[in-house]
C-alpha positions as CSV (number, residue, x, y, z in Angstrom):
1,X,-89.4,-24.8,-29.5
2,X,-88.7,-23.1,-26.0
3,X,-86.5,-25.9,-25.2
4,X,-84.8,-25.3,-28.7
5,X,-83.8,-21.5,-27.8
6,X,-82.7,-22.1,-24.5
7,X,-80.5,-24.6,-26.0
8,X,-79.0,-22.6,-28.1
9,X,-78.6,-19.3,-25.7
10,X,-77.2,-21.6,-23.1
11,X,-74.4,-22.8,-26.6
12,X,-73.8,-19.3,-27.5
13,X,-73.2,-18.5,-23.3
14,X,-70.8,-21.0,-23.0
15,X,-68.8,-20.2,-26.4
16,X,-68.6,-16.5,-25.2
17,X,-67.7,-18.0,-21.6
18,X,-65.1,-20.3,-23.7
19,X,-63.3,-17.5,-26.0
20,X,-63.0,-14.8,-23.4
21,X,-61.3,-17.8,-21.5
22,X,-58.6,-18.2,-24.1
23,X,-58.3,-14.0,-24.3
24,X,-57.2,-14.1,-20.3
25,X,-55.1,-16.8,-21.0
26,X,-53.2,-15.4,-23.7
27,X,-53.0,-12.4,-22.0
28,X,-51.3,-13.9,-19.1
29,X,-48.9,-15.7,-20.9
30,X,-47.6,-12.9,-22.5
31,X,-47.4,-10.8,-19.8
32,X,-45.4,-13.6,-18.2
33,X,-42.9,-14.3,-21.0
34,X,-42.3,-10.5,-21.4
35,X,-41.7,-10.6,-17.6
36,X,-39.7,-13.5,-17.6
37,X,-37.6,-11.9,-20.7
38,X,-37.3,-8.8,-19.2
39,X,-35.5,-10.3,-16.1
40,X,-32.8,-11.7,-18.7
41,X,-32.1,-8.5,-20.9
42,X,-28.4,-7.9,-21.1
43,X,-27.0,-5.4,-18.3
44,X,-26.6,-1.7,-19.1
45,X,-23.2,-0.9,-21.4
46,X,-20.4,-0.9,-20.2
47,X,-18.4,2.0,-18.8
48,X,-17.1,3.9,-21.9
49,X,-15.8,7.3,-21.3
50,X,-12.3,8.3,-19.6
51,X,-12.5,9.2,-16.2
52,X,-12.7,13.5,-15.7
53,X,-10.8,15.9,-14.1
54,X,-11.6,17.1,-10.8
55,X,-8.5,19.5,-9.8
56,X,-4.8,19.7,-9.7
57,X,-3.3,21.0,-6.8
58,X,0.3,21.3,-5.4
59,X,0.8,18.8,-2.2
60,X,3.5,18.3,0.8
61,X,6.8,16.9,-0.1
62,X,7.4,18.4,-3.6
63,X,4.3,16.9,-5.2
64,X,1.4,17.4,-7.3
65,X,-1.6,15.6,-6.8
66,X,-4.8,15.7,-10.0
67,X,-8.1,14.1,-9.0
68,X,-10.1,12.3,-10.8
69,X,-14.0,11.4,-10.9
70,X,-13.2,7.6,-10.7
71,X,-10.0,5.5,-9.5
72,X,-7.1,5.0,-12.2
73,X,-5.1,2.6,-13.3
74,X,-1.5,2.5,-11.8
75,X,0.6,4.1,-14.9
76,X,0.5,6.3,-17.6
77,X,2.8,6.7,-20.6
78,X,4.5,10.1,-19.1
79,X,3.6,14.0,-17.9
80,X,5.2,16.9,-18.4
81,X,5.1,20.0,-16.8
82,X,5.0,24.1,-17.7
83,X,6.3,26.7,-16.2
84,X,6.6,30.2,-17.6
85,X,9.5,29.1,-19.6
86,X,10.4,25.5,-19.7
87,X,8.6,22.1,-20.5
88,X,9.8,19.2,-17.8
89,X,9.2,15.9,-18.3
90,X,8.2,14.5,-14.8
91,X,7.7,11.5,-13.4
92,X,4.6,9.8,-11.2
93,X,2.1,7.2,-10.2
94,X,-1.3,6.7,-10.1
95,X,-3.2,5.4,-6.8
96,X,-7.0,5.1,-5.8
97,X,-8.8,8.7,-7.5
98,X,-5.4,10.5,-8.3
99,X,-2.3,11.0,-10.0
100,X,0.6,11.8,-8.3
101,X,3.2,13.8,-10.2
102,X,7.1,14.2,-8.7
103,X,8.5,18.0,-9.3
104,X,11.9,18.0,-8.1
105,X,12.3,21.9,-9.2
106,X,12.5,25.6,-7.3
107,X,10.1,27.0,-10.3
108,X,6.8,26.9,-10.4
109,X,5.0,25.1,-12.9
110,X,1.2,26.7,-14.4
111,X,-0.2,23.8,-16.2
112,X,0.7,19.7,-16.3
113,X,0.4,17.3,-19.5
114,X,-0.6,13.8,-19.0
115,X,-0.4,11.8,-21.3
116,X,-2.0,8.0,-21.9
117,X,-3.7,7.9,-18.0
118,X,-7.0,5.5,-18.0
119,X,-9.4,3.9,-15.4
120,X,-9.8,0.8,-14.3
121,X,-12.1,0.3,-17.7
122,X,-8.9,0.9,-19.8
123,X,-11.0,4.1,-21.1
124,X,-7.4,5.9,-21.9
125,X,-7.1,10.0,-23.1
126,X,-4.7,12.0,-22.6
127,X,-5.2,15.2,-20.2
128,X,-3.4,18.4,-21.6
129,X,-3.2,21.9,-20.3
130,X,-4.4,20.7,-16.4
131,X,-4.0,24.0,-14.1
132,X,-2.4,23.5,-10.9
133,X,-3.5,25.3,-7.7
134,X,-1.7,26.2,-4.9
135,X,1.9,27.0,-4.3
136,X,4.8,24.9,-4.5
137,X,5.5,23.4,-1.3
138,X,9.8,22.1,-0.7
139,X,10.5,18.8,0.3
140,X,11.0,18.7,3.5
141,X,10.3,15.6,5.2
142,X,12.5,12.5,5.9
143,X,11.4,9.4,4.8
144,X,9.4,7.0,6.5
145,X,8.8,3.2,6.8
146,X,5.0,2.3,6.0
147,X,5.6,-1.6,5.8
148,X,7.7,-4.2,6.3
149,X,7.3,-8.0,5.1
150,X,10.0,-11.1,5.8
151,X,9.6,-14.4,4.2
152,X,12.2,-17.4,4.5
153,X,14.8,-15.0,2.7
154,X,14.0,-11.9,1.9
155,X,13.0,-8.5,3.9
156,X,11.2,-6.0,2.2
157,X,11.1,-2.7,4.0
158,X,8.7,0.5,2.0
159,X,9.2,4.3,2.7
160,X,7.3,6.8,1.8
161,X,8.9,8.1,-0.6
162,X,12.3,7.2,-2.8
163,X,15.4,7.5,-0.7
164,X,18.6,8.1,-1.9
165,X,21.1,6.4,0.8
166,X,20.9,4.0,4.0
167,X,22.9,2.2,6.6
168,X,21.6,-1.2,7.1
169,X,22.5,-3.8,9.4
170,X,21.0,-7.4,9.9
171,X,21.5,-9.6,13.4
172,X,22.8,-12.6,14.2
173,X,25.8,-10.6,12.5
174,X,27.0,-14.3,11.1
175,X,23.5,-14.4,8.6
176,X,25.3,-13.9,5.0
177,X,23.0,-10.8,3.5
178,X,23.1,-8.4,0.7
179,X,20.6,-5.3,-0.1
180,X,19.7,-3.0,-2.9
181,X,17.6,0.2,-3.6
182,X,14.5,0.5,-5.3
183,X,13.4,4.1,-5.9
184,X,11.2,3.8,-2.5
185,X,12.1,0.3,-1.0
186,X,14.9,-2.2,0.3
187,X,14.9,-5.3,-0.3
188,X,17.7,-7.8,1.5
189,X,18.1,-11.6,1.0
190,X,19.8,-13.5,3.5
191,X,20.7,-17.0,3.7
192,X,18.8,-19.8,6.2
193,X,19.7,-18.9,10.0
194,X,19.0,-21.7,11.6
195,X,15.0,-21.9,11.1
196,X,13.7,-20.6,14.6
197,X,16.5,-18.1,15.6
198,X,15.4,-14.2,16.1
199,X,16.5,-11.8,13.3
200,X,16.6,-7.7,13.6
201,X,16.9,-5.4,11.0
202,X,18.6,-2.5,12.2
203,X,18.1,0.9,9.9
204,X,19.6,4.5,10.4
205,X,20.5,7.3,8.2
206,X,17.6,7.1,6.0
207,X,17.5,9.8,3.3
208,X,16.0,11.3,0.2
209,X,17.0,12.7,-3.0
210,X,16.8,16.2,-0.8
211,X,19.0,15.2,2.0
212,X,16.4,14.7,4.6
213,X,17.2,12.6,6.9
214,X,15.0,10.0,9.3
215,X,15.7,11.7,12.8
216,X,15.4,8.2,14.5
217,X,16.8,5.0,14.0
218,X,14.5,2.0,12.8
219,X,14.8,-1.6,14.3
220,X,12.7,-4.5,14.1
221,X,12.8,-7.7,15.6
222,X,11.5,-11.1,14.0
223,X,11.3,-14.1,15.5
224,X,9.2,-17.2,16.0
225,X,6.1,-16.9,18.0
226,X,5.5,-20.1,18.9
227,X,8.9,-19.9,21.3
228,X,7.8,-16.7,22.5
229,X,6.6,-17.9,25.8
230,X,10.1,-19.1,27.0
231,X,12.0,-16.0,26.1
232,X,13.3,-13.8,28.4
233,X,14.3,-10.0,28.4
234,X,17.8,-8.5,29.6
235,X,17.3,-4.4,30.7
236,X,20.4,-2.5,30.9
237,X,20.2,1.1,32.9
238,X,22.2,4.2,33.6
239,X,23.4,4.7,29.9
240,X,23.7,8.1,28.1
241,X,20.6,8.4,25.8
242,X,20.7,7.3,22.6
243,X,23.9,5.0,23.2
244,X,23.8,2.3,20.6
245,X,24.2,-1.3,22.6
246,X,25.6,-4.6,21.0
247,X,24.3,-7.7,23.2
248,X,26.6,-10.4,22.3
249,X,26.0,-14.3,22.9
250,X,28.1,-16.9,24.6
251,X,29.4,-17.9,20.9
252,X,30.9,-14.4,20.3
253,X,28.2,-13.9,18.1
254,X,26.3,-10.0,17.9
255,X,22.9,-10.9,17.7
256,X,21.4,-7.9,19.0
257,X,21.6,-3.9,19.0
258,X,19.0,-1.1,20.5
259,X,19.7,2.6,21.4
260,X,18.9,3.5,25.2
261,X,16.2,5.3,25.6
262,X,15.7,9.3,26.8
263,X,16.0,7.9,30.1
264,X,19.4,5.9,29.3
265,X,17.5,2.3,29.7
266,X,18.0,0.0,27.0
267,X,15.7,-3.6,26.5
268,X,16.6,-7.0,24.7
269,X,13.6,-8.7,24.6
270,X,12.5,-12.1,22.8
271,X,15.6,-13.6,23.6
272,X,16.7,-17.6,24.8
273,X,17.8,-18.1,28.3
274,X,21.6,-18.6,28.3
275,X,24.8,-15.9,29.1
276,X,24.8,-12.8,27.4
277,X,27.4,-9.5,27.3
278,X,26.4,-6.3,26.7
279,X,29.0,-4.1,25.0
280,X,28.8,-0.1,24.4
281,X,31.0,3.0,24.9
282,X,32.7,2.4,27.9
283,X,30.4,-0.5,29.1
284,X,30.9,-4.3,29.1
285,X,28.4,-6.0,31.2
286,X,28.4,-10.2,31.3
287,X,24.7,-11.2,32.8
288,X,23.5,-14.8,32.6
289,X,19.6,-14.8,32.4
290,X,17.2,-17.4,33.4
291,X,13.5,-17.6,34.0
């Protein structure tokens, strides 16, 4: 009868033992599948709202700059302007956080309208009525070059701002070349010269829709680096500063041109080993360079 009991207690025991088992189990398993579910929800929306204001201001070099929260697309569909008694329609770009609005006017203008500007999340409004801080600050700096880039037959050269005329030259003068404007760049194509020989790009008399001009003359000097180590230089003294200086090569050929310096010194570098003459204002110099 004892024997029967403790059978039975010992049954019940191991049933209780058995069920609060499964209990933990299940437990655990759902705590790991809501886990394991929880690691593979969907990320948080999207960005949906248009970028907001920070401030409009006036800037350097006829220009007002607004600031956004977030970085913009490039473009917009257009801006306009207000002053105390006109509407203008303006022109602009878009780079990093800003807007950058052209104001080629003496007046002063209270509020700007933009029109169609949008993030990178294409989240597009249109920003009316923006106040503008500041005072209107002239135009008064010439342009300048921020980057050049050659390839087989083209040269692009980028100012900072547009510019409105140039003189150009491109040596060896016998490389066949033409150029044209684009609001803020130059682009030349030019035909094959002859794979590895030097090329210069010789720029003066840059200037802007305001008249300013670059105050110094702009050269540069490509040429192919794996010949660089045989090159030599030719240095030409006791020239009046500033004196522009053809070198020519014993083909007849002008290949190169540099001003003399402040201290009337004037350097051909990169160049092959062979007879050169130098030709300026009452100079003509006929040098043969070697290493």
């Amino acid at each position: 009868m004892l024997n029967d009991q403790s059978n039975r207690k010992t049954g019940s025991f191991k049933a209780l033992k058995t069920e609060k088992l499964k209990i933990l189990i299940f437990f655990s398993t759902a705590v790991f599948i809501l886990t394991s579910c929880g690691k593979k929800l969907p990320p948080p929306s999207p960005d949906i709202f248009p970028a907001k204001i920070i401030s409009g201001y006036y800037i350097p070099n006829s220009q007002i700059r607004v600031d956004f929260n977030e970085e913009m697309s490039s473009s917009f569909d257009s801006a306009f302007l207000n002053t105390d008694s006109e509407r203008i329609k303006v022109e602009g770009y878009a780079k990093a956080k800003s807007i950058f609005i052209n104001f080629d006017s003496d007046r002063q203008a209270e509020t700007a309208d933009i029109y169609g500007a949008s993030d990178l999340k294409k989240n597009k409004r249109d920003y009316l009525l923006i106040p503008i801080g500041g005072t209107l600050q002239k135009d008064t700096m010439f342009p300048e070059i921020v980057k050049t880039v050659i390839s087989d037959t083209t040269i692009l050269i980028e100012f900072s701002e547009e510019i409105l005329s140039c003189s150009i030259e491109i040596y060896p003068d016998y490389v066949k070349h033409n150029y044209r404007m684009l609001l803020n760049k130059i682009i030349v194509t030019y035909s094959d010269t002859c794979g590895y020989h030097p090329i210069q790009i010789y720029l003066e008399k840059v200037s802007d829709k305001k008249q300013n001009y670059s105050k110094k003359y702009f050269e540069k000097r490509f040429f192919n680096e794996k010949e660089s180590l045989s090159f030599v230089s030719l240095t030409i003294d006791s020239l009046q500063p500033d004196m522009p200086v053809i070198l020519i090569d014993s083909d007849g050929n002008e290949i190169f041109k540099r001003k003399a310096n402040e201290s009337g010194s004037v350097l051909f570098d990169n160049l092959s080993q062979g007879r050169y003459m130098a030709v300026a204002d009452s100079l003509i110099a006929d040098t043969l360079i070697l290493k």
